[in-house]
C-alpha positions as CSV (number, residue, x, y, z in Angstrom):
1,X,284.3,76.8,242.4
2,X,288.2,76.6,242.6
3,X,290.3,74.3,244.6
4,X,290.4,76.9,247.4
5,X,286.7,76.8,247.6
6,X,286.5,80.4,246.4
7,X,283.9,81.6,244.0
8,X,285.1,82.1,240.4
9,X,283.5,84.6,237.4
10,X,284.8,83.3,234.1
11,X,284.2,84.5,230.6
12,X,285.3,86.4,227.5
13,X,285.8,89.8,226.4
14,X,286.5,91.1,223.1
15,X,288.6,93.9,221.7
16,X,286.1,96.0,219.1
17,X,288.5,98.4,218.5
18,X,291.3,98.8,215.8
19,X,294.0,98.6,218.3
20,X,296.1,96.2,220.5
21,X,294.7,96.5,224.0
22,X,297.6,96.0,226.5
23,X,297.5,95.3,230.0
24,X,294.1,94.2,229.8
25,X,292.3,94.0,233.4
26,X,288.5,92.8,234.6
27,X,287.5,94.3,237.8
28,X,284.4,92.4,239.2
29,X,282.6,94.0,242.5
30,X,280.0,91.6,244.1
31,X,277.3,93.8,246.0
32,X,275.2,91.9,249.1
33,X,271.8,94.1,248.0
34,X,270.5,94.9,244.9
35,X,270.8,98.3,244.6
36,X,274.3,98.2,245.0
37,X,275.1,100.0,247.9
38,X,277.1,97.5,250.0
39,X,280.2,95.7,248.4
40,X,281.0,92.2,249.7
41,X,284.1,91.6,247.6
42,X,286.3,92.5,244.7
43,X,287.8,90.0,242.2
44,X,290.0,91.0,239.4
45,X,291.5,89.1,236.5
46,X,293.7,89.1,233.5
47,X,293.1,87.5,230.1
48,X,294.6,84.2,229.5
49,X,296.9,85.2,227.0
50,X,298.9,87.7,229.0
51,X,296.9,90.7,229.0
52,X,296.9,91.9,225.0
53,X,294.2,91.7,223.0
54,X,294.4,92.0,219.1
55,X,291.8,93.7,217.2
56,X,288.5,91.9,216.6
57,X,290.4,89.0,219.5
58,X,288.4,87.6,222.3
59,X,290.1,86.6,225.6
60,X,289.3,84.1,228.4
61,X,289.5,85.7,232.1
62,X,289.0,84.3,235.4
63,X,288.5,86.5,238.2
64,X,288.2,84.8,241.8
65,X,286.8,86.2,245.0
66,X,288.4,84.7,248.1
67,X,286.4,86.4,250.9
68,X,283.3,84.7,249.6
69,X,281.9,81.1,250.3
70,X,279.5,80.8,247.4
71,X,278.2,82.8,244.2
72,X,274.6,82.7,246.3
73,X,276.0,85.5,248.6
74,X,275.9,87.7,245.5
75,X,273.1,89.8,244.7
76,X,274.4,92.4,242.4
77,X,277.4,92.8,240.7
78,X,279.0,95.4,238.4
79,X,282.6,95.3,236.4
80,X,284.8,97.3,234.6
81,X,287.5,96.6,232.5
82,X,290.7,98.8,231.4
83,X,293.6,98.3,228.9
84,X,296.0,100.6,227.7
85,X,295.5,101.5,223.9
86,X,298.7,102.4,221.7
């Protein structure tokens, strides 16, 4: 949990291809019901190190949700990240 009592997804992703990623995003939704039809929150985060990712790199993100009280309220979730590729 963070300091604002907020529920907090943290973790890595990797860049697998042979090109810088740049503005890398995570877009986490958290769903209420398991088959995904009612979303209770979206929480988005960028990579520690700015939002670039070198080939073959792994980043840390955090993404918070602030209209949560606890990762329990969470039955399903699904993400997506983007980056632009040059």
């Amino acid at each position: 949990m963070t300091s604002y009592d907020c529920p907090q997804f943290s973790g890595y992703i990797k860049n697998v291809g042979n090109g810088v990623g740049y503005n890398c995003m995570i877009e986490i939704r958290a769903f209420s019901d398991s088959g995904k039809t009612t979303i209770i929150d979206t929480a988005s985060g960028f990579p520690g190190n700015l939002g670039n990712i070198d080939p073959g790199q792994r980043a840390f993100f955090e993404a918070i949700f602030f209209d949560l009280d606890s990762l329990n309220q969470i039955i399903a979730y699904d993400y997506k990240i983007t980056w632009l590729d040059r």
